[in-house]
Steps between C-alpha positions, in 0.01 A plus 500: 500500500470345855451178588146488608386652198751231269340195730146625376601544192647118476152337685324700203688353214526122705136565472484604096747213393334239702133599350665578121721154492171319581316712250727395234589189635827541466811642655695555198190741378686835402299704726561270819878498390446902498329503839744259628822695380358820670458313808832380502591893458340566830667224662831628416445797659336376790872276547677850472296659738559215742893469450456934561349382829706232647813699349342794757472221795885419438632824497338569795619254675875550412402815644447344844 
């Protein structure tokens, strides 16, 4: 997946867990815990995508 499409995906589920966790009224709810563990999936992989990046930028400059 790239990273535009992962950022989207985030803002969309920031979105859900704010609305559902004030729904509920609660964070500990098991469907904002869901949202919010599926979130923090999508993080992760936004950090390796960015340590992909900057591990590009690096080699690149050892190239130099």
């Amino acid at each position: 997946m790239d990273k535009k499409n992962l950022l989207k995906q985030l803002q969309s589920l920031r979105l859900k867990l704010h609305e559902i966790a004030e729904e509920r009224g609660s964070l500990t709810d098991p469907d904002v815990l869901a949202i919010s563990e599926e979130a923090d999936q999508l993080i992760v992989a936004l950090q390796h995508i960015q340590r992909d990046e900057l591990s590009h930028i690096t080699f690149r400059r050892d190239d130099l």
